[in-house]
N, C-alpha and C positions, 0 to 999 in steps of 0.2 A: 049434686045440685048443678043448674045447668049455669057456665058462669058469666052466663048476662043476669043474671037473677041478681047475683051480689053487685051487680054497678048500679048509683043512686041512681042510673036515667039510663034509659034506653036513646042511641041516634040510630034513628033511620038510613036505610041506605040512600035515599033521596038526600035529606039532610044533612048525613056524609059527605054527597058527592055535591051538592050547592056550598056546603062546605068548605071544600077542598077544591073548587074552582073560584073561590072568592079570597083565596090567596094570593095570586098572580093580579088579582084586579087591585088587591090594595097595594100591591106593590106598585102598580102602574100610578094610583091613583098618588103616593107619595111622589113619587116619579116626576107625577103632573105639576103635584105644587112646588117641587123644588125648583121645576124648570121655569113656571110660572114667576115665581121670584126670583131669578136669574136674569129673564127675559126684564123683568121691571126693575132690577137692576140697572140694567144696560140703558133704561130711559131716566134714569136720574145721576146726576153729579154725587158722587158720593161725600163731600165736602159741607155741601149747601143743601143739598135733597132736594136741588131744582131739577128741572128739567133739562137733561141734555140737547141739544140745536135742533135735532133732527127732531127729536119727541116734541119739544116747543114749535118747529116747524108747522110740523101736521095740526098741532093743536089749533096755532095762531090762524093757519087755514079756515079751521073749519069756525072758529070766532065770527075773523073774516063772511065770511058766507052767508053765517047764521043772520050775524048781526049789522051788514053793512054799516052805513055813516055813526050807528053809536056806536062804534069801535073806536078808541084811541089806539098807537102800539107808542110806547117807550123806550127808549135807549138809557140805560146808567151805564156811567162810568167811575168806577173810584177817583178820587182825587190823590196824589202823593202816594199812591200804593205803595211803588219801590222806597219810598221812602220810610214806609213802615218797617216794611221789611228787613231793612237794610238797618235801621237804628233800633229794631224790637225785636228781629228775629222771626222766623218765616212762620212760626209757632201765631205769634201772636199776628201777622197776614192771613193769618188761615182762621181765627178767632174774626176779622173784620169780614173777611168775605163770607162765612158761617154768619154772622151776625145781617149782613148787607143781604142774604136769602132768605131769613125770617123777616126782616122788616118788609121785603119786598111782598112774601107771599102773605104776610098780616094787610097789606094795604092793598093788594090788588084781589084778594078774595079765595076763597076754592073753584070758581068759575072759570077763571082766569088763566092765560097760558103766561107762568113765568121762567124762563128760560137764564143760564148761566152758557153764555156763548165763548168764555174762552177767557182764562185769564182773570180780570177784573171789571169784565164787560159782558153786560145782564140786559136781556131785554122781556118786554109785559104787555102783554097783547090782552083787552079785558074790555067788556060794555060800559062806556062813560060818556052818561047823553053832554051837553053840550054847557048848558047850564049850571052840571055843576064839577065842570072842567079847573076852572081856573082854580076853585077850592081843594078841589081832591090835589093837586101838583103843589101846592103850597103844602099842604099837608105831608106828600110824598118828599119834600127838600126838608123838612124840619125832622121828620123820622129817621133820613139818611145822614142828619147833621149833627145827631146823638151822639154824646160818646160812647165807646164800648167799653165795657168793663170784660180786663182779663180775669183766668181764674184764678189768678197770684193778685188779684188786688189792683193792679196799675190799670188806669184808664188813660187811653188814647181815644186823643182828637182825630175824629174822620168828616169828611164830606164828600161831595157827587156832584158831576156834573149829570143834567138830567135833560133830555131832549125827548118830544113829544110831534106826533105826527098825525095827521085824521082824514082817511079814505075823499072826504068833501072836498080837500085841497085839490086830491086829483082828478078831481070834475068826473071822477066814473063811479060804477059800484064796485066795491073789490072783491073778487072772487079766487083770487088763484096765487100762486108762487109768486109771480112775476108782479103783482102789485104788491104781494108783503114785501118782496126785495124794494121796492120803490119808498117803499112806507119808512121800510127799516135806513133807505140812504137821509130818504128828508130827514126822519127825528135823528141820524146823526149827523149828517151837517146841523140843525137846529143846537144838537147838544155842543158841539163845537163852537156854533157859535159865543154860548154862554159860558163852555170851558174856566172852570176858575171863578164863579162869578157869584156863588150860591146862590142862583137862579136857576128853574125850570123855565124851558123856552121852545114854544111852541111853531112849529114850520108852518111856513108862508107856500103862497104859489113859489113865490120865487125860487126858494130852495128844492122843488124837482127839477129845475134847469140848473143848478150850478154844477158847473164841470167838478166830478171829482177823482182822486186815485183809491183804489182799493177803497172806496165808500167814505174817504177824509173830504171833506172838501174843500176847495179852494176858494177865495172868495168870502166876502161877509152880505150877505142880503142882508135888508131888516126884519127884525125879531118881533116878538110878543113874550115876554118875559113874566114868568111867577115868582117868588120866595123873597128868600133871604138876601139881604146886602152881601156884595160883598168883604 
């Protein structure tokens, strides 16, 4: 008997040879996704699952662009960080900043570029027409003034200082690096200014003229403050 006859199915040489060249493709094809996840690896904080600077860069750009003057960008900054850390343990500082990257991407949306720039310092580039500014930042300081609950039970008191900025201030449209940099100095002089304050605080003209170092500023222009007492 001839002994293709005894195998349940005949492959064709055709089919063999598509076969046998669709090996090499799935390997490539696993290849793709591993690197694929690798690569968007490299654009999130592994901590928080924000966005790394450079990935929120580009993003807050193309915001920028899309959306001129209904663009806000935001500055947070923890309040007492090292103090967490230092009396709770670095365990439980990595439990607030994890926490402080969900509250942020719950409030600014999936639209939205939310970025982890280092440290304890987070910024949120998202369309917030003008009208209902002052609501959404009060909302943003009561979410940030939550406690966290650890996974052993103990909750820790946290808060934020939170400074806010809006392309209108700077009398142009904003299109490029060089106004998100502008953007990003006003809302942190702003945040600065209300440092400690449980206030959200909105930049003035004044705040793209105040001289500053390494984006701190010096100086207290007048504010427009949201939230909580402090």
């Amino acid at each position: 008997m001839n002994s293709a006859a005894r195998l349940p199915g005949r492959i064709s040489p055709n089919a063999l040879l598509i076969t046998t060249a669709a090996v090499p493709l799935t390997g490539w094809a696993v290849h793709a996704v591993a690197l694929h996840k690798r690569l968007a690896a490299t654009r999130r904080d592994p901590l928080t699952g924000l966005l790394r600077r450079d990935a929120y860069t580009a993003r807050a750009r193309r915001l920028l662009a899309r959306h001129g003057d209904d663009v806000t960008l935001v500055m947070v900054d923890a309040d007492h960080f090292k103090q967490i850390n230092d009396s709770l343990g670095h365990a439980a500082g990595d439990a607030v900043l994890a926490a402080f990257g969900a509250r942020l991407t719950a409030w600014a949306g999936p639209r939205a570029a939310v970025g982890r720039l280092g440290g304890d310092e987070f910024a949120v580039v998202l369309e917030l027409a003008s009208d209902r500014r002052a609501q959404r930042l009060e909302q943003l300081v009561r979410m940030l003034h939550t406690p966290v609950v650890l996974d052993d039970g103990r909750t820790v008191d946290v808060a934020a200082s939170i400074g806010a900025a809006t392309p209108d201030v700077l009398g142009t449209r904003v299109l490029g690096t060089r106004d998100l940099t502008a953007l990003q100095r006003m809302a942190d002089a702003a945040l600065y200014d209300g440092k400690h304050t449980g206030r959200a605080v909105l930049a003035t003209r004044q705040h793209a003229t105040v001289p500053s170092i390494n984006g701190r500023r010096i100086g207290r222009p007048g504010t427009a403050t949201w939230g909580r007492a402090a």
